[in-house]
C-alpha positions as CSV (number, residue, x, y, z in Angstrom):
1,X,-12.6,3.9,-23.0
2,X,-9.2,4.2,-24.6
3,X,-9.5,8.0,-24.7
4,X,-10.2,7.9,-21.0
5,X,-6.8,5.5,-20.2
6,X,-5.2,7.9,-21.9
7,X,-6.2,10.9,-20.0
8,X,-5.5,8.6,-16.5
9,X,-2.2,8.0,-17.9
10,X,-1.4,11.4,-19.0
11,X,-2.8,12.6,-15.2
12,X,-0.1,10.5,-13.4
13,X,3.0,11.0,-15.8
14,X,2.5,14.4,-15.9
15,X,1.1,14.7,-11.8
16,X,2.8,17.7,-11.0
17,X,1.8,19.7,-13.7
18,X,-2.1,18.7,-13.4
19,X,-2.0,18.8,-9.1
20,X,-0.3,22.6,-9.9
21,X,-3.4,23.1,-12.0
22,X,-6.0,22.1,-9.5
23,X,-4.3,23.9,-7.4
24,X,-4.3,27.2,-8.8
25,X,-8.4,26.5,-10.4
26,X,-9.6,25.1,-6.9
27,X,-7.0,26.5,-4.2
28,X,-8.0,24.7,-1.1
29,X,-10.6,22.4,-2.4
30,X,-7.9,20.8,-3.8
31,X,-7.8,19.5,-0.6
32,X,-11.2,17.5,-1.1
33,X,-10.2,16.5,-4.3
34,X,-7.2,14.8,-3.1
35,X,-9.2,13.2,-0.4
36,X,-11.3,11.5,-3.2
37,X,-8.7,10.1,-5.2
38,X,-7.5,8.0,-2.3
39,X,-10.7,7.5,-1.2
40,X,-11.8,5.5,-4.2
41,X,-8.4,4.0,-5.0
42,X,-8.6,2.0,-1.7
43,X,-12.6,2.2,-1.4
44,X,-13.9,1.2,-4.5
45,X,-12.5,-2.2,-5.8
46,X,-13.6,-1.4,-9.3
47,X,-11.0,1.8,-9.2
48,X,-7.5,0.1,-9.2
49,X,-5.5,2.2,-11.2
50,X,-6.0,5.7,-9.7
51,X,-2.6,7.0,-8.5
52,X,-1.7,6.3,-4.8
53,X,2.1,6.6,-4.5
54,X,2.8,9.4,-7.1
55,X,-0.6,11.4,-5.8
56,X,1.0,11.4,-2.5
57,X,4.7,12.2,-3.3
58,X,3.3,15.0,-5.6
59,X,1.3,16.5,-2.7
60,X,3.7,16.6,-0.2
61,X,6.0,18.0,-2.7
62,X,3.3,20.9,-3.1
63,X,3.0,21.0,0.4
64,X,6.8,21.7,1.0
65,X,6.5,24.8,-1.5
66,X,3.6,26.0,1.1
67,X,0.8,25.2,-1.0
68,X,-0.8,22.7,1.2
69,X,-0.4,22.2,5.2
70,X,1.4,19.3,5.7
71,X,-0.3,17.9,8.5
72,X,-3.5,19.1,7.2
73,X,-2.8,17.0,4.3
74,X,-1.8,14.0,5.7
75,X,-4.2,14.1,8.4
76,X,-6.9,14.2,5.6
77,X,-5.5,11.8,3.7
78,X,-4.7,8.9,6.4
79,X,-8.4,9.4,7.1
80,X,-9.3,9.0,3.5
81,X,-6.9,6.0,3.3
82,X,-8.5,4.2,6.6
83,X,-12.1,5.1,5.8
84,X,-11.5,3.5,2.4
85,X,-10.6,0.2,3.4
86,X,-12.8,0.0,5.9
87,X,-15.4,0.3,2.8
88,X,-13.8,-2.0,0.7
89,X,-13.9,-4.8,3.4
90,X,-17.7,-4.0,4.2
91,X,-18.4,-4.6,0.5
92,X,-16.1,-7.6,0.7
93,X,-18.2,-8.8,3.7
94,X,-21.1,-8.6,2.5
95,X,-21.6,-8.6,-1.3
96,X,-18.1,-10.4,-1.8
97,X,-19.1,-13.3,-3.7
98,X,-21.7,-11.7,-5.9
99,X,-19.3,-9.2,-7.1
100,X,-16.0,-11.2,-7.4
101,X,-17.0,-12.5,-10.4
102,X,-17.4,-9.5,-12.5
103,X,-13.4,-8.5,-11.3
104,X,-10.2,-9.8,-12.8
105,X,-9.4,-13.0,-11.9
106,X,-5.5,-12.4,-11.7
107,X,-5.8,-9.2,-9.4
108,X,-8.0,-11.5,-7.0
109,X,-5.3,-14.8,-7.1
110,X,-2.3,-12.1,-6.7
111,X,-4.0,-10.9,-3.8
112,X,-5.5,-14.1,-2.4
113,X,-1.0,-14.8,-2.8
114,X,-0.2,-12.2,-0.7
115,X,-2.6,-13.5,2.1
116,X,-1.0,-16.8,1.7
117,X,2.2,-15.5,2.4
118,X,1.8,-12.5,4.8
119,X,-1.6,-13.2,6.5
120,X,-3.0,-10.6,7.8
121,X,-0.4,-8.1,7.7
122,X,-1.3,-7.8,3.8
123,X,-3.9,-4.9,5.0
124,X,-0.4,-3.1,5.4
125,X,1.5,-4.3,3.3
126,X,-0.6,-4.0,0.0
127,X,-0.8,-0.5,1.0
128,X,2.7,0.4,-0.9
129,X,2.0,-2.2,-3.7
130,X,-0.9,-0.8,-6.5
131,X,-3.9,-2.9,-7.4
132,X,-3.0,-5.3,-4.9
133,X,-3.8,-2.2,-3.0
134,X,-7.0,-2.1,-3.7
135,X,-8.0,-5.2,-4.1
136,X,-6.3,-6.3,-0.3
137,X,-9.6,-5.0,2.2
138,X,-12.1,-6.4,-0.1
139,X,-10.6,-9.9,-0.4
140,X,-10.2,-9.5,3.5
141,X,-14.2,-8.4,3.6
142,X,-14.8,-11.9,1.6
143,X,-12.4,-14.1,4.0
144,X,-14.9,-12.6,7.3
145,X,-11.2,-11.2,8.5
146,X,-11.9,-10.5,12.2
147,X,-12.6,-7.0,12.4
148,X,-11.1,-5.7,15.6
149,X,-7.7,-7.5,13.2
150,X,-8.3,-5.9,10.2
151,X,-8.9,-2.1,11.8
152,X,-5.9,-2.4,13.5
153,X,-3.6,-3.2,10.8
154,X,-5.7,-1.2,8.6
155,X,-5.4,2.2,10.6
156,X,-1.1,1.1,11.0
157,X,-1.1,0.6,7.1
158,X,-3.1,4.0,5.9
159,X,-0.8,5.7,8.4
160,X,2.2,5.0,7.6
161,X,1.4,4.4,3.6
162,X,0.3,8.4,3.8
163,X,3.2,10.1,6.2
164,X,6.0,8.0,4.5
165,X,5.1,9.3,0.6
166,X,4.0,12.3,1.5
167,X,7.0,13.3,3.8
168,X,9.6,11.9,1.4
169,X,7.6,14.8,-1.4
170,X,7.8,17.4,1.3
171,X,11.5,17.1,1.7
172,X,12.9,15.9,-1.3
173,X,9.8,16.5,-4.1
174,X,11.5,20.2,-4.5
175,X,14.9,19.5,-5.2
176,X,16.4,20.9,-8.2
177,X,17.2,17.7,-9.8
178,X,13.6,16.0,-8.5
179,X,11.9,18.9,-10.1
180,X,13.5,18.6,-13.3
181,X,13.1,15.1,-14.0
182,X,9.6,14.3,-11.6
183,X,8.1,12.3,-14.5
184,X,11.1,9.9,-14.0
185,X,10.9,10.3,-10.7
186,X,6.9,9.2,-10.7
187,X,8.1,6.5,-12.8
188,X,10.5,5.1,-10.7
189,X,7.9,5.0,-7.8
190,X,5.7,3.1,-9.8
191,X,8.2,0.9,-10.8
192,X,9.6,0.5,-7.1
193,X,6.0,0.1,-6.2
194,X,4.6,-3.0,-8.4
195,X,8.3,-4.7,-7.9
196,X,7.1,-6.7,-4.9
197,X,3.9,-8.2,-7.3
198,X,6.7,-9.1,-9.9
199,X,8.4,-10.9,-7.2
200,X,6.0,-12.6,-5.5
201,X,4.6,-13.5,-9.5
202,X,7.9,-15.0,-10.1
203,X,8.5,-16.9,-7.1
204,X,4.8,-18.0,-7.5
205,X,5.6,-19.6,-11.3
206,X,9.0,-21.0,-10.1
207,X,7.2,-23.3,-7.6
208,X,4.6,-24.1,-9.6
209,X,7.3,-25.3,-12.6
210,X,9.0,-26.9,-9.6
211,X,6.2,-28.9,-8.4
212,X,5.1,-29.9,-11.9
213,X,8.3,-31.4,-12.3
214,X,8.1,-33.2,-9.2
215,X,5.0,-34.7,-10.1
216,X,6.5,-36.0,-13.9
217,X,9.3,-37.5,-12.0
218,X,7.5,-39.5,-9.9
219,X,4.7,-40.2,-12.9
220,X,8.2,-41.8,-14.4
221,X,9.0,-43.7,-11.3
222,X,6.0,-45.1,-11.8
């Protein structure tokens, strides 16, 4: 198990140096493969930590040194992005309760936050935000979100999750400074990424600490 987190780890530190690999083993297969990766990390709710923002901006970045067609790529991979969630909520819908026990409780409650907040715009939302990413469509499958609601904002959330990371890689993936320091740069997307959880986490304990205090106040009133 630990050897295995490793290896993830190393995969998405190191993205552009493995995706140049694949590249050059599996030429345009590497297509397909890419198309996996995203559709597990939004279509299987067990698979939360596969990379979604780096994978993207690393692949249009390929892309603008010709070794993948952009709109191939994205085309492919909005599909992948869309055909996942839709998965993830039928699994929600349907064995929801049975299997939201065996899953982390905090990646549910952060979720189940996000609704609270942003109703059912969190389908596009939780796109650009990991784990909560994941873990968005199934919750929505387990809430009986209306479905004609949840493919909208689903197909408006893969699209514009895919296009925006993979255009940014296409035009700026290759510059000379970007190139040099991508591990940083993969870094900062993952920081950038999970910044909105933190936030919303904060906030979260803040009003909690807030209410408790209004509740010993007026326990002293008494």
């Amino acid at each position: 198990m630990l050897e295995a987190i490793k290896k993830l780890v190393d995969f998405i530190m190191h993205i552009d140096v493995h995706l140049s690999a694949l590249i050059t083993e599996y030429g345009a297969t590497t297509y397909g493969i890419l198309f996996a990766i995203i559709f597990v990390e939004t279509g299987v709710v067990v698979m939360p930590f596969l990379p979604g923002d780096s994978l993207l901006f690393a692949a249009g970045a390929f892309a603008g040194k010709g070794d993948f067609n952009l709109f191939i790529l994205c085309g492919l991979l909005t599909i992948a992005a869309i055909i996942g969630d839709f998965l993830n909520y039928s699994i929600g819908r349907h064995f929801g309760q049975a299997i939201s026990k065996w899953l982390n409780p905090k990646h549910l409650e952060k979720t189940e936050a996000f609704y609270a907040k942003y109703g059912g715009k969190t389908i596009i939302i939780a796109r650009f935000v990991p784990i909560v990413r994941t873990f968005a469509p199934f919750v929505a499958g387990i809430g009986k979100m209306d479905y004609k609601q949840f493919f909208t904002f689903n197909v408006v959330g893969g699209v514009v999750w895919v296009w925006s990371f993979t255009v940014l890689g296409y035009f700026f993936g290759n510059l000379p400074y970007i190139k040099k320091n991508f591990t940083l740069v993969i870094i900062g997307i993952i920081i950038l990424s999970i910044m909105p959880a933190v936030i919303e986490i904060v906030k979260a304990k803040m009003a909690s600490k807030k209410e408790e205090q209004k509740a010993n106040s007026a326990l002293k009133k008494d």
